[in-house]
PDB file with SEQRES, HELIX, SHEET and CRYST1 records, atoms N, CA, C and O in Angstrom:
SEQRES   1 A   67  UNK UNK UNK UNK UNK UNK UNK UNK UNK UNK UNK UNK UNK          
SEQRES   2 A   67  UNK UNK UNK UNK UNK UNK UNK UNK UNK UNK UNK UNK UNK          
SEQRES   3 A   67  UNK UNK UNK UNK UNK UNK UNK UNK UNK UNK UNK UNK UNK          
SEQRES   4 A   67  UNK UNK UNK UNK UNK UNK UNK UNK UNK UNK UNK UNK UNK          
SEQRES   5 A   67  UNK UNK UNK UNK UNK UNK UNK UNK UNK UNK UNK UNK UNK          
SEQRES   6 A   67  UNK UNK                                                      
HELIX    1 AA1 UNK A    6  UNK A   21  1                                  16    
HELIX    2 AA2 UNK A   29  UNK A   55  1                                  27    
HELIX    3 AA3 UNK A   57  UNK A   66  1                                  10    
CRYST1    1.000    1.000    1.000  90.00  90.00  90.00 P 1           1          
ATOM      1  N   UNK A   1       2.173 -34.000 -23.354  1.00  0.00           N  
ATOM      2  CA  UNK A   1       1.703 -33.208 -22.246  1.00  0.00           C  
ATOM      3  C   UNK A   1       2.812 -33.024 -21.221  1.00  0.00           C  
ATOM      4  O   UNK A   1       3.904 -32.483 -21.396  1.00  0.00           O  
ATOM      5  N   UNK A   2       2.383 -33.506 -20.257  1.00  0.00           N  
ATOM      6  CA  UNK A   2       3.829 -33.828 -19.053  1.00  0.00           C  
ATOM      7  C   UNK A   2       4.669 -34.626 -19.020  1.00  0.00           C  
ATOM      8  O   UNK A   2       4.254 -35.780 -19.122  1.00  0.00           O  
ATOM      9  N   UNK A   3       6.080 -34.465 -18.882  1.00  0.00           N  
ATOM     10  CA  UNK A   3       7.190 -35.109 -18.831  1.00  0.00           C  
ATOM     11  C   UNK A   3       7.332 -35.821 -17.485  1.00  0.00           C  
ATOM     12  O   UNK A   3       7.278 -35.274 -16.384  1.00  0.00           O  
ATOM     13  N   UNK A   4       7.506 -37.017 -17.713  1.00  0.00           N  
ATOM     14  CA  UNK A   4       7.949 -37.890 -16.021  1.00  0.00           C  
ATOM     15  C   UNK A   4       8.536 -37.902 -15.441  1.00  0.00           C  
ATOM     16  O   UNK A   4       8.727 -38.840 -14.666  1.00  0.00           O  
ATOM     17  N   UNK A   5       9.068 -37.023 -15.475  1.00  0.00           N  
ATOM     18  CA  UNK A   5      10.805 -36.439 -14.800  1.00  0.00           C  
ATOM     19  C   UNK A   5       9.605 -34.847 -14.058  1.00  0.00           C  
ATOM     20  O   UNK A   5       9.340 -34.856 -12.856  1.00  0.00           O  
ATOM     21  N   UNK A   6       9.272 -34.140 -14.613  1.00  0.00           N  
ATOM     22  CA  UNK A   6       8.096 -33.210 -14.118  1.00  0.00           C  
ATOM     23  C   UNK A   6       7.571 -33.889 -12.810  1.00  0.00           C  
ATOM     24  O   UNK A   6       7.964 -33.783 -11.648  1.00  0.00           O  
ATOM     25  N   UNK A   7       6.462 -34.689 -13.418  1.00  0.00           N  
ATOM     26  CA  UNK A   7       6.219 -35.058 -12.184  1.00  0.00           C  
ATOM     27  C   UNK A   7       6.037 -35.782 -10.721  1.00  0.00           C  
ATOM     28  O   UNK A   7       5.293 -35.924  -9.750  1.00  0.00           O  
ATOM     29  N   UNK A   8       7.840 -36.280 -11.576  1.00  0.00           N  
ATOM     30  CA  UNK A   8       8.607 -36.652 -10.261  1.00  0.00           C  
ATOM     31  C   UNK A   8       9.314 -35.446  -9.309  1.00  0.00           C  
ATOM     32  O   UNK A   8       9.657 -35.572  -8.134  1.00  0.00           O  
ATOM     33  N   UNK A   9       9.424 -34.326 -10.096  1.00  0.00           N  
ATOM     34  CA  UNK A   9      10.322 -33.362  -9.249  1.00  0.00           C  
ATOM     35  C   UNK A   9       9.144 -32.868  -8.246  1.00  0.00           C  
ATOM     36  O   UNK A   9       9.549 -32.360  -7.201  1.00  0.00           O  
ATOM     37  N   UNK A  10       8.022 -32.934  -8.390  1.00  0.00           N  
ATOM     38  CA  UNK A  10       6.997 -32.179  -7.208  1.00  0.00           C  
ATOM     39  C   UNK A  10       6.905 -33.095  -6.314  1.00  0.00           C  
ATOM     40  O   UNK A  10       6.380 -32.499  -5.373  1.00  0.00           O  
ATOM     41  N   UNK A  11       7.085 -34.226  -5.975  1.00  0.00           N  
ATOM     42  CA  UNK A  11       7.022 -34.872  -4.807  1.00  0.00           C  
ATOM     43  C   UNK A  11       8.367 -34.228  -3.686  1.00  0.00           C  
ATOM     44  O   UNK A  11       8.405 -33.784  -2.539  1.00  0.00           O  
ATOM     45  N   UNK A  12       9.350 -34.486  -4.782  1.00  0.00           N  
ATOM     46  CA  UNK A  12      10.339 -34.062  -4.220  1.00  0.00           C  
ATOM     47  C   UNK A  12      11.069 -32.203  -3.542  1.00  0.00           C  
ATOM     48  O   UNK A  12      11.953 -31.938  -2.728  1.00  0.00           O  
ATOM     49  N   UNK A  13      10.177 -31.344  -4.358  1.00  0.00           N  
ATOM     50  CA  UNK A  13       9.797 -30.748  -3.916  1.00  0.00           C  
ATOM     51  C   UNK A  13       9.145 -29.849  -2.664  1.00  0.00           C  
ATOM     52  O   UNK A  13       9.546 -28.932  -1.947  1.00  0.00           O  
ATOM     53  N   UNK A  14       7.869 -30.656  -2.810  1.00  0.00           N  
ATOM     54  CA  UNK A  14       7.544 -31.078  -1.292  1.00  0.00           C  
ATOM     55  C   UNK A  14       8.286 -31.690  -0.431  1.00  0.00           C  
ATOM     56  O   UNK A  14       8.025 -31.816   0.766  1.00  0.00           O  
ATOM     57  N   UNK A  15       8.794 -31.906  -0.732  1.00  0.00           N  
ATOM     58  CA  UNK A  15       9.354 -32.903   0.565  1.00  0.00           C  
ATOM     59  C   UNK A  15      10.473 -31.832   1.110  1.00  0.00           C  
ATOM     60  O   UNK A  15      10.679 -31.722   2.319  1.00  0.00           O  
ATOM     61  N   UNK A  16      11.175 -31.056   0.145  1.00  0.00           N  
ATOM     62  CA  UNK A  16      11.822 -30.566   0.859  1.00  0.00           C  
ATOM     63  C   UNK A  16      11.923 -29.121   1.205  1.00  0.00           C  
ATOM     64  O   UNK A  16      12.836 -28.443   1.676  1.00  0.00           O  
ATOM     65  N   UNK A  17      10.437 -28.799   0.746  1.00  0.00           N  
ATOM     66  CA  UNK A  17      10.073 -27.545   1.603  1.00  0.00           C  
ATOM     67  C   UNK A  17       9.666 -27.827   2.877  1.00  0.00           C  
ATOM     68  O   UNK A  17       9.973 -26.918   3.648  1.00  0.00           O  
ATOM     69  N   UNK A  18       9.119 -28.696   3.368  1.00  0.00           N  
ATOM     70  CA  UNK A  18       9.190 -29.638   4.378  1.00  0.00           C  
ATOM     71  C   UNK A  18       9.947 -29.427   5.171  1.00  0.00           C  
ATOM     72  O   UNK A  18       9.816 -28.735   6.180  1.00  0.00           O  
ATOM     73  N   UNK A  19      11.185 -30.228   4.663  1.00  0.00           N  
ATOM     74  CA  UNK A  19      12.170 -29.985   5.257  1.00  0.00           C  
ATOM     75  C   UNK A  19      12.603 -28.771   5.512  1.00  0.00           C  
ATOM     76  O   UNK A  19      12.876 -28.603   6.700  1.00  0.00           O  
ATOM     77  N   UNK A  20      12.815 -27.574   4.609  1.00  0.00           N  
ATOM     78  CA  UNK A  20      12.882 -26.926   5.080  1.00  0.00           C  
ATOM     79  C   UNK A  20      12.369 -25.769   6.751  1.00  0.00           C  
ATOM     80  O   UNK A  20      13.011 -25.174   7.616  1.00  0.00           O  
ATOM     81  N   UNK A  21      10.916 -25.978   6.441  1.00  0.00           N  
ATOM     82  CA  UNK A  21      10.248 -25.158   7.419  1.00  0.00           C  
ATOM     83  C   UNK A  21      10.414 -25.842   8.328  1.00  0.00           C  
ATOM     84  O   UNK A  21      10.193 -25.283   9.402  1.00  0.00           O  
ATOM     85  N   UNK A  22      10.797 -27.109   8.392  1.00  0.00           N  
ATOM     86  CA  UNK A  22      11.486 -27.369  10.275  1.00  0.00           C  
ATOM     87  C   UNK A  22      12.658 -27.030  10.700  1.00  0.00           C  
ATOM     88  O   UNK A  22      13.198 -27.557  11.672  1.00  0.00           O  
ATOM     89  N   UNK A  23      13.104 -26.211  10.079  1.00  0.00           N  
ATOM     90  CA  UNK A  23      14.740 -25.886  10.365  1.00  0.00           C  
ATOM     91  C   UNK A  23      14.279 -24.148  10.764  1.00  0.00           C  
ATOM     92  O   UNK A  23      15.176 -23.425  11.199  1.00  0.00           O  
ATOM     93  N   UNK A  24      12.978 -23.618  10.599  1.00  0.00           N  
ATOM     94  CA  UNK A  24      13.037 -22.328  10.821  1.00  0.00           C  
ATOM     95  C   UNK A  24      12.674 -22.589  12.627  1.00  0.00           C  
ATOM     96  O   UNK A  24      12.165 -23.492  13.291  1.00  0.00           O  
ATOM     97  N   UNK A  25      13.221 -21.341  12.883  1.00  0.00           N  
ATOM     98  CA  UNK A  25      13.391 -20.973  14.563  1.00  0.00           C  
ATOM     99  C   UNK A  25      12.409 -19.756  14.692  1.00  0.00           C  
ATOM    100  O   UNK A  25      12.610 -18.542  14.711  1.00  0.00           O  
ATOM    101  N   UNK A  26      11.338 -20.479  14.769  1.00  0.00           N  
ATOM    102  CA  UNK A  26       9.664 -19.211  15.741  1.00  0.00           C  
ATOM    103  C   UNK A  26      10.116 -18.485  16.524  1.00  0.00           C  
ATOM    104  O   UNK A  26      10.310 -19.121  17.560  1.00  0.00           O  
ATOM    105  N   UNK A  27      10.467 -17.258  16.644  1.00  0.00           N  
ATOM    106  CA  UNK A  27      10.446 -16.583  17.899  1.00  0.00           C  
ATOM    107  C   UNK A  27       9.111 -17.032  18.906  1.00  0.00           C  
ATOM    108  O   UNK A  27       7.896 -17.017  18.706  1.00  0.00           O  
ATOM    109  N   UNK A  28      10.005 -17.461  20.151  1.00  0.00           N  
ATOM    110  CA  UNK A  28       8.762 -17.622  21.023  1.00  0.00           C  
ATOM    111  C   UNK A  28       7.447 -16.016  21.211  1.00  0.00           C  
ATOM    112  O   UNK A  28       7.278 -15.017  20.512  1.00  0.00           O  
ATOM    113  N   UNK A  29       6.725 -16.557  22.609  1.00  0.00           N  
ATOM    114  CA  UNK A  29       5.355 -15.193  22.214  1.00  0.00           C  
ATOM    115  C   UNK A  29       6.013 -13.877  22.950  1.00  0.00           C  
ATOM    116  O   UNK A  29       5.422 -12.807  22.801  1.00  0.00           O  
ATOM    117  N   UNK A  30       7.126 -13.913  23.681  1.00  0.00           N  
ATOM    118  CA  UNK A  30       7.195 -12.669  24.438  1.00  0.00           C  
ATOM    119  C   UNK A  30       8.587 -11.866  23.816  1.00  0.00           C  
ATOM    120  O   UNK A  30       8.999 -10.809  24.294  1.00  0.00           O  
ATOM    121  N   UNK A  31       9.266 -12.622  22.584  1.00  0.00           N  
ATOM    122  CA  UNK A  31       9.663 -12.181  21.447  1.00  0.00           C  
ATOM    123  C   UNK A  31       9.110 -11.486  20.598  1.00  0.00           C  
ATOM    124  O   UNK A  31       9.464 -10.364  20.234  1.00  0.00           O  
ATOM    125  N   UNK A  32       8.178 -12.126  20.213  1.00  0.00           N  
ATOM    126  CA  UNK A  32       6.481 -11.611  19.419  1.00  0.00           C  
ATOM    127  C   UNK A  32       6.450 -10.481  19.762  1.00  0.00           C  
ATOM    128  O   UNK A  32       7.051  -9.561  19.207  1.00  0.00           O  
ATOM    129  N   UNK A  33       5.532 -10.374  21.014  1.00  0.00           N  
ATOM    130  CA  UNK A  33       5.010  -8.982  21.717  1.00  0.00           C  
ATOM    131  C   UNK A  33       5.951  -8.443  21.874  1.00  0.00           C  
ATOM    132  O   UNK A  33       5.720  -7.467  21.160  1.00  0.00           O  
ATOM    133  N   UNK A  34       7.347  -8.202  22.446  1.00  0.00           N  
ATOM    134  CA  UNK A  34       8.017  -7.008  22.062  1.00  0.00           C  
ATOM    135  C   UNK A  34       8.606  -6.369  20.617  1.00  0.00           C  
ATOM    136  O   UNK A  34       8.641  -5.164  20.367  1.00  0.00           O  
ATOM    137  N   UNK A  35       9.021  -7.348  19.804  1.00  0.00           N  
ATOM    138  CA  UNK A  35       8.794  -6.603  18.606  1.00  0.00           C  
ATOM    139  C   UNK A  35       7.811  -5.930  18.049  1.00  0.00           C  
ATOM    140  O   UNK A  35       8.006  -4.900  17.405  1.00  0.00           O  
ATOM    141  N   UNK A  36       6.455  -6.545  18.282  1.00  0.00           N  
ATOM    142  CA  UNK A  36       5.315  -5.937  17.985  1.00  0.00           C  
ATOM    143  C   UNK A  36       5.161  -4.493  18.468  1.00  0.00           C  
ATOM    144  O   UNK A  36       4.842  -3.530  17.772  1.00  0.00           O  
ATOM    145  N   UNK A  37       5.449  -4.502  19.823  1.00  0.00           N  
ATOM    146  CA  UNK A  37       5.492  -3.263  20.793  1.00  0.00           C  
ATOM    147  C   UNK A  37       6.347  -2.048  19.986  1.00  0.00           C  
ATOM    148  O   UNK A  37       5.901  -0.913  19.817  1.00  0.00           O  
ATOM    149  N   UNK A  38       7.599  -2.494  19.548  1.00  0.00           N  
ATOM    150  CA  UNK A  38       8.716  -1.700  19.015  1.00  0.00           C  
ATOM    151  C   UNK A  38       8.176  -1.072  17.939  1.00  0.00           C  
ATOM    152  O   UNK A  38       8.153   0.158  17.888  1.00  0.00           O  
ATOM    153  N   UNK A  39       7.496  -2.133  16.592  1.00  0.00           N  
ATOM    154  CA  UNK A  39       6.973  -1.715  16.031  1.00  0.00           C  
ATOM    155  C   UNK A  39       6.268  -0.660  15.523  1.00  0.00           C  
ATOM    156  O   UNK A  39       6.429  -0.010  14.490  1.00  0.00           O  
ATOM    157  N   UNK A  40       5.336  -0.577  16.538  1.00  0.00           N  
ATOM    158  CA  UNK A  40       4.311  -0.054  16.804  1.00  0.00           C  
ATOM    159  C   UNK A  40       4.652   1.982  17.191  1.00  0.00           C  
ATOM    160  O   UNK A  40       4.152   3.061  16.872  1.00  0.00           O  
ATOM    161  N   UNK A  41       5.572   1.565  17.874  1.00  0.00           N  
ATOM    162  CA  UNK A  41       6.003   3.169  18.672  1.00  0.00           C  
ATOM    163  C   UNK A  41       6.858   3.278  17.978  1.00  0.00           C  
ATOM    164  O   UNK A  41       6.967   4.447  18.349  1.00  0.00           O  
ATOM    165  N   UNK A  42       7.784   3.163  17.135  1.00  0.00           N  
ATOM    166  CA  UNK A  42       8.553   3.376  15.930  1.00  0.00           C  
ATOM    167  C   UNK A  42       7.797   3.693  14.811  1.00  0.00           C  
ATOM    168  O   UNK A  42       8.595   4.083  13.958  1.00  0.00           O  
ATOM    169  N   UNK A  43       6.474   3.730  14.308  1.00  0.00           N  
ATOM    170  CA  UNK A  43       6.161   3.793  13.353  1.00  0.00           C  
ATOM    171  C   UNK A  43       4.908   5.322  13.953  1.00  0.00           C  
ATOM    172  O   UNK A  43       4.664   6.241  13.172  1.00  0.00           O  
ATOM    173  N   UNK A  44       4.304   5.282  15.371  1.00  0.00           N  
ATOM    174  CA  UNK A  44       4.223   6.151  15.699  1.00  0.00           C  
ATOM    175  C   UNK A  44       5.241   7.696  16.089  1.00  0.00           C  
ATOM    176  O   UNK A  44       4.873   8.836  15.807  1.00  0.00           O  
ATOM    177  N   UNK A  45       6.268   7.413  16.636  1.00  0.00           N  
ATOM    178  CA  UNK A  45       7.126   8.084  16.178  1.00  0.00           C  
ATOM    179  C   UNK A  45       7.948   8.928  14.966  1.00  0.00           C  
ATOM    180  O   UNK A  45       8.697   9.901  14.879  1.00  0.00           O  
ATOM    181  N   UNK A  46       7.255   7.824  14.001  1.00  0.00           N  
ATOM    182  CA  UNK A  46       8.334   8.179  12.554  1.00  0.00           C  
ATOM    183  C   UNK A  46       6.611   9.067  12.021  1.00  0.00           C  
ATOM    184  O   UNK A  46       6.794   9.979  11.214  1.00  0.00           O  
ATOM    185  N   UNK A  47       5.291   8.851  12.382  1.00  0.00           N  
ATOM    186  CA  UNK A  47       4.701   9.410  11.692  1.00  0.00           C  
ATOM    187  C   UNK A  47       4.460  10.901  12.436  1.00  0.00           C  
ATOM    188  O   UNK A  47       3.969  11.809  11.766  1.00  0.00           O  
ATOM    189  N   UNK A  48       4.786  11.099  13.701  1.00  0.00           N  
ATOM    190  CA  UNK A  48       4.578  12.692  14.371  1.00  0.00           C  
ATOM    191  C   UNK A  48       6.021  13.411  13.978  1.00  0.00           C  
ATOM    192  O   UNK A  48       6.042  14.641  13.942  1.00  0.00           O  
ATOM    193  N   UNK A  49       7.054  12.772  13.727  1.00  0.00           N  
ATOM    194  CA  UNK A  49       8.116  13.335  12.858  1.00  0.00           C  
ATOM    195  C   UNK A  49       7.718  13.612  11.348  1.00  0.00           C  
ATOM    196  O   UNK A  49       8.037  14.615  10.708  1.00  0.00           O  
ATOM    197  N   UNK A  50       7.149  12.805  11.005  1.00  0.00           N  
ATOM    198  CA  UNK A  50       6.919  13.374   9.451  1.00  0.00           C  
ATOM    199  C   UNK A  50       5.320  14.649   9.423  1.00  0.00           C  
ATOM    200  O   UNK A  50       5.101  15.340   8.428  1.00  0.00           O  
ATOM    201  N   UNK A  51       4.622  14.691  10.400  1.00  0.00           N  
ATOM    202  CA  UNK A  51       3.782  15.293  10.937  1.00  0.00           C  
ATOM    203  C   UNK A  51       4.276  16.602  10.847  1.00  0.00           C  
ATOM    204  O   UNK A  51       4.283  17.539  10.050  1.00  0.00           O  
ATOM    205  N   UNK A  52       4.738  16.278  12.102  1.00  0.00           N  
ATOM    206  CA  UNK A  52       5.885  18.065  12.390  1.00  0.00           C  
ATOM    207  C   UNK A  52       6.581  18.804  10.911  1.00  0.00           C  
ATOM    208  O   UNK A  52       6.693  19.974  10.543  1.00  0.00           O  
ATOM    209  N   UNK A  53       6.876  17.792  10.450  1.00  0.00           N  
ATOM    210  CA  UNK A  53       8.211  18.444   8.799  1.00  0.00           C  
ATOM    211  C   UNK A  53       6.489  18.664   8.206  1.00  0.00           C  
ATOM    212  O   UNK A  53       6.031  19.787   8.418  1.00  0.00           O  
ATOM    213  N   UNK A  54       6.071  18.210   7.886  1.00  0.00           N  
ATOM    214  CA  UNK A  54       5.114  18.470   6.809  1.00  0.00           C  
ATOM    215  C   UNK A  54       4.340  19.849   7.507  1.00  0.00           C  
ATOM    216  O   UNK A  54       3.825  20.501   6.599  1.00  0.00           O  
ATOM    217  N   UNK A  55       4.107  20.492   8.887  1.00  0.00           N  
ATOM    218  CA  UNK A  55       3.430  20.910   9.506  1.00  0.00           C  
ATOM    219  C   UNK A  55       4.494  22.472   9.280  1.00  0.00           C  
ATOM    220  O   UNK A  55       4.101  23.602   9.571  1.00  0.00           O  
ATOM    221  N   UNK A  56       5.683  22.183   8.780  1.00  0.00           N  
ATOM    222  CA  UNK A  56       6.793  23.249   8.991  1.00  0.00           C  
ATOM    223  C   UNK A  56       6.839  23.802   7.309  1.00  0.00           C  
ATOM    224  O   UNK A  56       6.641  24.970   6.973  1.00  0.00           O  
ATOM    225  N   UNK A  57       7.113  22.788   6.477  1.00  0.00           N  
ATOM    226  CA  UNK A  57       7.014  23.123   5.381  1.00  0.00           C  
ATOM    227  C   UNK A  57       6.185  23.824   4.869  1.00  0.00           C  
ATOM    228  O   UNK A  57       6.501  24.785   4.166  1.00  0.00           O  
ATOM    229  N   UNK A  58       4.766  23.434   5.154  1.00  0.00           N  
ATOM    230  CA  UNK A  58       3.468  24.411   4.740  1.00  0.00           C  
ATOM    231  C   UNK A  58       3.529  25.453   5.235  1.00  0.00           C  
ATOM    232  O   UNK A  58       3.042  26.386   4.598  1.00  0.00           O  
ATOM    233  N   UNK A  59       4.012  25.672   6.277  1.00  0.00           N  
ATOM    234  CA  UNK A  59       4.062  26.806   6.851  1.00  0.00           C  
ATOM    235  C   UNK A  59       5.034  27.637   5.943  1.00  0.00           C  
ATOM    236  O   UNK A  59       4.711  28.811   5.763  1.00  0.00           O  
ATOM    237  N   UNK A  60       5.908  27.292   5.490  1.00  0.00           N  
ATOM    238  CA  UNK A  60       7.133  27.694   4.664  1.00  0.00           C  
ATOM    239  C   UNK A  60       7.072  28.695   3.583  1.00  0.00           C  
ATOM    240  O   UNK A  60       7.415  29.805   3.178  1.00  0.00           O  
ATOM    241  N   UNK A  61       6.321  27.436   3.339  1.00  0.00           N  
ATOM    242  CA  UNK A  61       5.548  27.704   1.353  1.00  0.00           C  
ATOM    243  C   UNK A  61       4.667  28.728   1.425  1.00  0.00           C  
ATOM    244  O   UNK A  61       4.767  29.665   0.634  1.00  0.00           O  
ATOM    245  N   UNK A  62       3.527  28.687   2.536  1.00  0.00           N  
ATOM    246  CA  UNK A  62       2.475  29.698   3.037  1.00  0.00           C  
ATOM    247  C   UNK A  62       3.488  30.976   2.958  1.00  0.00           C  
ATOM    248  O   UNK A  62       3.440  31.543   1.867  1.00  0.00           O  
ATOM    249  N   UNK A  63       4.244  31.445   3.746  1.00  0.00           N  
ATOM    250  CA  UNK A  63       5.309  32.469   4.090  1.00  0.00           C  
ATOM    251  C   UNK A  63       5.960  32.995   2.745  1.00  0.00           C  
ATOM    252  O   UNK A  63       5.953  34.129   2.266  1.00  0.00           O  
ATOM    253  N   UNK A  64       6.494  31.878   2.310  1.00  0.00           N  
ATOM    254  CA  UNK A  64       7.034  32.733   0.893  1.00  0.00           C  
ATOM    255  C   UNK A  64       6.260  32.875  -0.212  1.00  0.00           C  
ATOM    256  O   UNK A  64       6.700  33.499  -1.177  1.00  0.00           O  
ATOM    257  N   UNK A  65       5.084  32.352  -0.223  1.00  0.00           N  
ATOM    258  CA  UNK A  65       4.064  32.617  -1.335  1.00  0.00           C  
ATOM    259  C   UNK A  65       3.248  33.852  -0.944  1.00  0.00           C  
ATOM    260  O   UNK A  65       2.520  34.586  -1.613  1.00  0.00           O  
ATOM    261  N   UNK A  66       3.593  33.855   0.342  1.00  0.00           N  
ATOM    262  CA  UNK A  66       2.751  35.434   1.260  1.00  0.00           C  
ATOM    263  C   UNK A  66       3.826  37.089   0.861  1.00  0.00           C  
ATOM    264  O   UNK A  66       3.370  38.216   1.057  1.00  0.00           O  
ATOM    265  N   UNK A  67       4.956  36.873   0.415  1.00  0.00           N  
ATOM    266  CA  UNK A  67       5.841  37.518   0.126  1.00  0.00           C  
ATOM    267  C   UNK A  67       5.175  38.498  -0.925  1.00  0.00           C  
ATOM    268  O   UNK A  67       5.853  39.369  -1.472  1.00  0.00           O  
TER     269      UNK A  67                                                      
END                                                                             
């Protein structure tokens, strides 16, 4: 079945994912909320830009299919 060398490596494992995730650096909360903020109006932005092109194109296609 399982090898003892197996399941010795999952302790160890653990342990040093562990370790790991204390070495990560949380942005504190007012880090948070402005990225969030950025986010947010960047992705509103990028969708009334793709709005507009898509709003131009049809119009396009309409025009030369009206030909």
């Amino acid at each position: 079945m399982g090898n003892s060398a197996e399941k010795k490596a999952r302790p160890g494992f653990f342990k040093a994912l562990k370790a790991e995730f204390k070495k990560i650096s949380w942005p504190d909360r007012q880090a948070t909320l402005k990225q969030s903020i950025a986010v947010v109006v960047i992705s509103v932005v990028v969708g009334m830009i793709i709005a507009v092109l898509d709003y131009v194109v049809k119009y396009g296609v309409n025009f030369l299919t009206s030909i």
